[in-house]
N, C-alpha and C positions, 0 to 999 in steps of 0.2 A: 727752444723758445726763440721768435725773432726778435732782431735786436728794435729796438725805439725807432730806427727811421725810419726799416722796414714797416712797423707800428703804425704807425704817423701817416706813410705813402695809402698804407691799403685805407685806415679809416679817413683818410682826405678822399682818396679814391668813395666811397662803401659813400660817404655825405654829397657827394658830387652827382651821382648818379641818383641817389634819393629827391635832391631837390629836382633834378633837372626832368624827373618825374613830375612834378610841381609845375610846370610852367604852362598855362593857360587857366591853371586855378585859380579861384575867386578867392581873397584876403579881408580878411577886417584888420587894420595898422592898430597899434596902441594909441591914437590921438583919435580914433573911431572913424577912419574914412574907410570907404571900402574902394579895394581896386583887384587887379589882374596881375599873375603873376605871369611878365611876358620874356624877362630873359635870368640865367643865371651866369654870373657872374664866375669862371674858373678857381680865381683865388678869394674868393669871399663869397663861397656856396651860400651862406644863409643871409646875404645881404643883399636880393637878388632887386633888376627894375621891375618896378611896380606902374602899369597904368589906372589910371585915378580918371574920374569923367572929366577933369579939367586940365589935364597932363599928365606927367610923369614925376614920379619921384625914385633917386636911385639909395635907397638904402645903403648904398656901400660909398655913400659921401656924406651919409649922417648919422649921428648917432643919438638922435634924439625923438626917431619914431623906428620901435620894428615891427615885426607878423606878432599880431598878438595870436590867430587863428585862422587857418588856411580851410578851406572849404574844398571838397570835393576830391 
């Protein structure tokens, strides 16, 4: 059985390469805007920047909207 950190590295690793599959896909936020998912973020895989028709927002400086639903 590997120990926890090994644990840890592969499923950071297994989330990292998931999102980063993600990036160009279209998003609905939980405040209902929609945007593009255009980079992720190494140490905060599911917090990645988001572009929105009037900017950006980078999810991993807030915690008060996330992906509610990722398209495509």
């Amino acid at each position: 059985m590997p120990c926890s950190i090994t644990k840890g590295r592969t499923e950071a690793a297994f989330l990292n390469r998931l999102m980063s599959a993600q990036v160009g896909s279209d998003v609905m936020l939980t405040d209902g805007r929609k945007g593009k998912i255009v980079l992720i973020h190494p140490n905060y895989p599911t917090r990645p920047l988001i572009a929105l028709e009037d900017g950006f927002i980078d999810l991993s400086k807030t915690d008060s909207v996330q992906i509610k639903e990722i398209f495509g």
